[in-house]
C-alpha positions as CSV (number, residue, x, y, z in Angstrom):
1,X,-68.6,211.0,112.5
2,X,-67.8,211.8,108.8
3,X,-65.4,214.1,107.8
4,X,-66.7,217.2,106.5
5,X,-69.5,216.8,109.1
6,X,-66.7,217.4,111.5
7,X,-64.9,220.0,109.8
8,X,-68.3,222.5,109.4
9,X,-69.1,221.6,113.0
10,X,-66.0,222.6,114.3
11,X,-65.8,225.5,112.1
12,X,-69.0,226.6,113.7
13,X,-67.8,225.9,117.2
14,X,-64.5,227.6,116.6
15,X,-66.2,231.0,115.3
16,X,-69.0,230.9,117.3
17,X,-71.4,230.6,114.6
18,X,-74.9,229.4,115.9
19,X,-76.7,227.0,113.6
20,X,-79.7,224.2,113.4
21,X,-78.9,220.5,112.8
22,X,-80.8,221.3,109.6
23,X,-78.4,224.5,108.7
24,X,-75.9,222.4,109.4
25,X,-76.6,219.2,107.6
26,X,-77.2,221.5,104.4
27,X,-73.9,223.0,104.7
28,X,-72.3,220.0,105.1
29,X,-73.8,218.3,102.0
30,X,-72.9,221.6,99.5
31,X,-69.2,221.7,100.8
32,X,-69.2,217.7,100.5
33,X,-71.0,218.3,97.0
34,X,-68.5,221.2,95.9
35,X,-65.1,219.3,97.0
36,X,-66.6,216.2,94.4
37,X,-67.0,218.3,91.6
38,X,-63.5,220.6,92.5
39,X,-61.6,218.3,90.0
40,X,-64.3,218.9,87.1
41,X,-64.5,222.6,87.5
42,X,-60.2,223.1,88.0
43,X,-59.0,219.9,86.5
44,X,-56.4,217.6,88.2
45,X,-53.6,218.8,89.7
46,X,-51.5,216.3,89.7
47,X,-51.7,215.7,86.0
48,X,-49.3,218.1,83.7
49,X,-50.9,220.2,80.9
50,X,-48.9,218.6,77.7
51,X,-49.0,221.7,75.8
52,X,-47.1,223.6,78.7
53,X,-44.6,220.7,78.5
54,X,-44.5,220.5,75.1
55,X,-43.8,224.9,74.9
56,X,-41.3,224.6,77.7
57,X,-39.1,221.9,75.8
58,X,-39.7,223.6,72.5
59,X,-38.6,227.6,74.8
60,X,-35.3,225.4,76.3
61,X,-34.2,223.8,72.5
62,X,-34.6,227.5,71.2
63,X,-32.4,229.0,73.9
64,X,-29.9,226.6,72.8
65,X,-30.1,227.5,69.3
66,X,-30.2,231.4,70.1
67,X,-26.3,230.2,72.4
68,X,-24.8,228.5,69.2
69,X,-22.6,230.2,67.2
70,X,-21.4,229.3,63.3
71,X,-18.7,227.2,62.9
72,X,-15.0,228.5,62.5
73,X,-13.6,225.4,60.1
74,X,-16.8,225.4,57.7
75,X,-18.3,229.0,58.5
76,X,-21.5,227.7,59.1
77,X,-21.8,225.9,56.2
78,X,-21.5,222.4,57.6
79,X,-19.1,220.6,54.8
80,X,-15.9,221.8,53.7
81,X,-15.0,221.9,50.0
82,X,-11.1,221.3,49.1
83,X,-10.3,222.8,46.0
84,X,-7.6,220.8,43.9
85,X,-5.9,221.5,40.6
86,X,-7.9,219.4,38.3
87,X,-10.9,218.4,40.8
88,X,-12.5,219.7,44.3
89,X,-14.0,217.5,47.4
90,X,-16.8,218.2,49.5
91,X,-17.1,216.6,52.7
92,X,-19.0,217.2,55.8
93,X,-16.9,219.4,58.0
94,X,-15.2,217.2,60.7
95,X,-15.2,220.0,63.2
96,X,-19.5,220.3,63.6
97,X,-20.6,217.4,61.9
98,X,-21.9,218.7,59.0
99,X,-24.3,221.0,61.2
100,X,-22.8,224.1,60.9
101,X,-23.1,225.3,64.3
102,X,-21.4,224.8,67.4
């Protein structure tokens, strides 16, 4: 017996429903027909939208960003500039790495 032939049939049975071979043959072929097309109308389930991948990595970087504060040797600046008496360096600060925040 095929599957959804058995699972309207015992539906029927179950809630007493009363219905011709023909009655049941046609309900049987719109459930079959509606369970093949389920993917087309819905989509896969099993397959992950990209965009809502894509905004949950982009939400997760931004929370980092929002948890960083500026950094205390270079005050957010990201190099450090030593002043001399005839010259001045600039270097990336060793403390970030020239990023600025920690």
């Amino acid at each position: 017996m095929e599957y959804w032939d058995e699972v309207i049939r015992e539906s029927f049975d179950e809630t007493g429903i009363n219905a011709t071979e023909d009655q049941i043959r046609f309900v049987v072929d719109a459930v079959k027909g509606s369970h093949e097309m389920y993917s087309e109308c819905h989509g896969y389930l099993d397959i992950p939208n990209p965009l809502e991948e894509e905004n949950k990595k982009l939400k997760k970087e931004l929370d980092e960003e929002k948890n960083k504060s500026n950094c205390p040797k270079c005050r957010g600046k990201g190099h450090i500039t030593t002043p001399g008496p005839y010259h001045s360096a600039t270097s990336v600060c060793f403390f970030c790495n020239g990023e600025g925040r920690l």
